[in-house]
C-alpha atoms as one frame of an Amber mdcrd trajectory, in Angstrom:
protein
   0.000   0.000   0.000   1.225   3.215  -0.898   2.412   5.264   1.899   0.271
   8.783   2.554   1.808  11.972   1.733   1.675  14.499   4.430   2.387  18.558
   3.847   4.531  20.564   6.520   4.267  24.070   6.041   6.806  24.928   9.022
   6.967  28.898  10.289  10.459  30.000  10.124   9.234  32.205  13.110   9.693
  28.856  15.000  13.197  28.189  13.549  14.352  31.653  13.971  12.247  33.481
  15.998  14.775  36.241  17.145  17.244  37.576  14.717  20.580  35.005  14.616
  18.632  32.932  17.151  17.904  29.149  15.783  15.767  27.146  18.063  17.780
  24.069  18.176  15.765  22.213  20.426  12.730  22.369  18.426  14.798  21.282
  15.120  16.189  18.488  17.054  12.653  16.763  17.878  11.766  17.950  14.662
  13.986  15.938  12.968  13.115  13.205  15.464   9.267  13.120  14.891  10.019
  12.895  10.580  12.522  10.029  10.833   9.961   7.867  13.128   6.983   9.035
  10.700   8.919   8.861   7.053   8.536   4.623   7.888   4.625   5.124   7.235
   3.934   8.286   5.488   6.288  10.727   2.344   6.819  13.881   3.580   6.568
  17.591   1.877   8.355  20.394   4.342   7.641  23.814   3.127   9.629  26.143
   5.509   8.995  30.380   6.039  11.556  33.353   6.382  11.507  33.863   9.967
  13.006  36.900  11.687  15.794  36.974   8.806  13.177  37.736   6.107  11.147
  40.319   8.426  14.367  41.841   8.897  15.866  42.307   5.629  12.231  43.421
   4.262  12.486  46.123   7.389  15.728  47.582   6.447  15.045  47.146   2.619
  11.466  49.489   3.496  13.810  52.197   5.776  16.191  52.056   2.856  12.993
  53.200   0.900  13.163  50.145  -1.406   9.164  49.971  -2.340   9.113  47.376
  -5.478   6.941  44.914  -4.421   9.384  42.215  -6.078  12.393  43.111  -4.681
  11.369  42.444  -1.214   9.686  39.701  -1.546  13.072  38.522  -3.013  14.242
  39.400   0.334  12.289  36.675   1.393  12.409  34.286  -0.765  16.075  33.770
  -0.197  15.673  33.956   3.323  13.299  30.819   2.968  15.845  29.521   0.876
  18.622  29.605   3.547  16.104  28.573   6.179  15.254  25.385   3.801  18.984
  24.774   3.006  19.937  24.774   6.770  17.077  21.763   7.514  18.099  19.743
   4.306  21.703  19.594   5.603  20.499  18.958   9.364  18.690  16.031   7.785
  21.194  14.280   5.886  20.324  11.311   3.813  16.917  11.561   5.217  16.075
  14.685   3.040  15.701  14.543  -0.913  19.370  15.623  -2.114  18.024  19.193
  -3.669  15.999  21.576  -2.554  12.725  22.500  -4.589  13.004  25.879  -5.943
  10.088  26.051  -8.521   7.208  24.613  -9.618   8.665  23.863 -13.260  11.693
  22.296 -11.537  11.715  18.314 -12.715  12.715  15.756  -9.957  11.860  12.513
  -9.635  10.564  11.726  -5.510  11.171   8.337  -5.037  12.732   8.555  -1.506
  13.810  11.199   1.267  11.796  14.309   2.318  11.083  17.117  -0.139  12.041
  20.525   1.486  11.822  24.024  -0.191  11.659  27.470   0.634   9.878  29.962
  -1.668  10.141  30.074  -5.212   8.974  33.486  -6.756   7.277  36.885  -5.531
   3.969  36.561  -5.506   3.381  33.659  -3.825   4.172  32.965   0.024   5.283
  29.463   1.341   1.771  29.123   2.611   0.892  28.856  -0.988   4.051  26.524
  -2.129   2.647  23.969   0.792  -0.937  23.847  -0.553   0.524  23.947  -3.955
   3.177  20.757  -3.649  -0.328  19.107  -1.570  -2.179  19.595  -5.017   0.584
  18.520  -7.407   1.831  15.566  -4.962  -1.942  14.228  -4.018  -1.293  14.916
  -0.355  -4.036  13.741   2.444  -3.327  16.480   4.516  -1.546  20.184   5.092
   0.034  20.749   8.640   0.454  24.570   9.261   3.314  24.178  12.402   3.333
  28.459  13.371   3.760  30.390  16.747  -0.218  30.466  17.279  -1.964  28.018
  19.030  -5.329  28.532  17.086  -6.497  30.650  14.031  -9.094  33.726  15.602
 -10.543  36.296  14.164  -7.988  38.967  15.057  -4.691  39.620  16.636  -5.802
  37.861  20.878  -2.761  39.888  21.747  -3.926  42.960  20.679  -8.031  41.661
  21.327  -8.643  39.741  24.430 -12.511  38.985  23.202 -11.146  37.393  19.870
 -12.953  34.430  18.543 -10.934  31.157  18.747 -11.785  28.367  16.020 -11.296
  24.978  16.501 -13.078  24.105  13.149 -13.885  26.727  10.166 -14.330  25.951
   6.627 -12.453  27.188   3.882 -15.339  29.420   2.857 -15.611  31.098   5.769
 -11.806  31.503   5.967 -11.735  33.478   3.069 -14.248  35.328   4.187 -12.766
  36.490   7.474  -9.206  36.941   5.634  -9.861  39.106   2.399  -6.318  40.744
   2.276  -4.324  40.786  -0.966  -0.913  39.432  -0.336   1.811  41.432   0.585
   5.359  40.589   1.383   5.733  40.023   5.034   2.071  40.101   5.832   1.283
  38.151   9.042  -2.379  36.475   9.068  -2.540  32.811   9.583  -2.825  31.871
   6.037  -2.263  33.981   3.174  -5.638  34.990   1.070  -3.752  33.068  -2.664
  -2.857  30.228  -0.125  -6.201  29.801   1.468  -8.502  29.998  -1.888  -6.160
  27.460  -3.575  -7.100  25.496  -0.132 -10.635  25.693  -0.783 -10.470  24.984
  -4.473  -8.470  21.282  -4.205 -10.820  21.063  -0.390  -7.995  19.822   1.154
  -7.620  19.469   4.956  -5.544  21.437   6.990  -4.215  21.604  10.365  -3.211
  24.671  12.176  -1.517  24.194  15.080   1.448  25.551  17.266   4.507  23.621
  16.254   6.211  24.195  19.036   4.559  21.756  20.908   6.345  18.481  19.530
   3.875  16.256  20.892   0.772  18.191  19.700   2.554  18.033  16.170   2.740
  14.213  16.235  -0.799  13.889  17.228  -1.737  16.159  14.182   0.178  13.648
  12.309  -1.471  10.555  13.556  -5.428  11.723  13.137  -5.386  11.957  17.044
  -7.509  14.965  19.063  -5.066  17.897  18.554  -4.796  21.254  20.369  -5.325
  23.774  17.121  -7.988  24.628  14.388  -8.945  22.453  11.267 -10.054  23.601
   8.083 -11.593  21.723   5.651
């Protein structure tokens, strides 16, 4: 029987979540969790920017750099160095090059597909549900810094709305904004109607929490929100 494939659309604001700061720990059980899971399921890891894209687009903006391209460049790269640091940290486990485009031709027949981002436009939110369309995958796994998806910012709104389950419809209803680079909501708008238009399911969850992220994994009761 053909083994499941499984999306990972990992924050870099979990890898890096201060400037020059790399959460070891959490790469370590990261790496962990995907070796004991690879014997039943493929995996897809689509990884963010972090604080090293938030801070070159910062500087690029006080530098008074305003093309809309050139920093999400900025990020892209950043993803790219993010996504190069995990395919070295997991050796032979990971697919020997990193995916850097959706016209790039490789042939998956072992090891764990990472990537960063591949051209402005598009965030890695959208490159996970993307590689979950062309790749047939059961499920999307949003690992962020955010325990649940809500309405708006519950550290700037202590009465925001906390959803456990939402559909994709209403998703896009509470999220209308039009992408820009280094825009923080929990799934970008392109992202989330390519989500609704393939109806696949996704988790959103805090990946922080290691075991939370396994029982994600497994189909178990998980702390986060589902949309489907």
């Amino acid at each position: 029987m053909p083994k499941e494939t499984v999306v990972i659309d990992l924050g870099g604001s979990i890898l890096t979540p201060e400037l020059g700061q790399i959460n070891l720990k959490l790469l370590k059980n990261f790496k962990e969790i995907i070796a004991a899971e690879s014997k039943k399921r493929r995996f897809i890891i689509v990884i963010g920017g972090g604080s090293l894209a938030r801070n070159y687009q910062n500087n690029a903006r006080n530098l008074k750099i305003k093309d809309n391209d050139a920093l999400d460049w900025l990020g892209i790269r950043s993803t790219q160095l993010n996504a190069e640091l995990l395919k070295s940290y997991f050796g032979n486990l990971a697919f020997p090059r990193l995916i850097t485009s959706e016209k790039q031709k490789y042939n998956w027949e072992k090891g764990v597909l990472i990537s960063g981002g591949w051209h402005p436009g598009n965030s890695t939110d959208y490159i996970a549900i993307k590689m979950a369309a062309l790749h047939q995958a059961k499920k999307v796994i949003v690992a962020t810094n955010i325990d649940y998806i809500y309405n708006s910012d519950p550290k700037k709104n202590p009465a925001a709305k906390k959803y456990q389950t939402i559909n994709w419809m209403e998703y896009n209803r509470l999220f209308k904004q039009r992408w820009q680079p280094g825009m923080t909501v929990p799934l970008d708008p392109k992202a989330a109607k390519l989500g609704q238009k393939i109806k696949i399911p996704l988790f959103f969850l805090d990946g922080k929490n290691v075991l939370n992220l396994k029982k994600a994994l497994a189909g178990e009761k998980f702390k986060g929100t589902t949309i489907f």
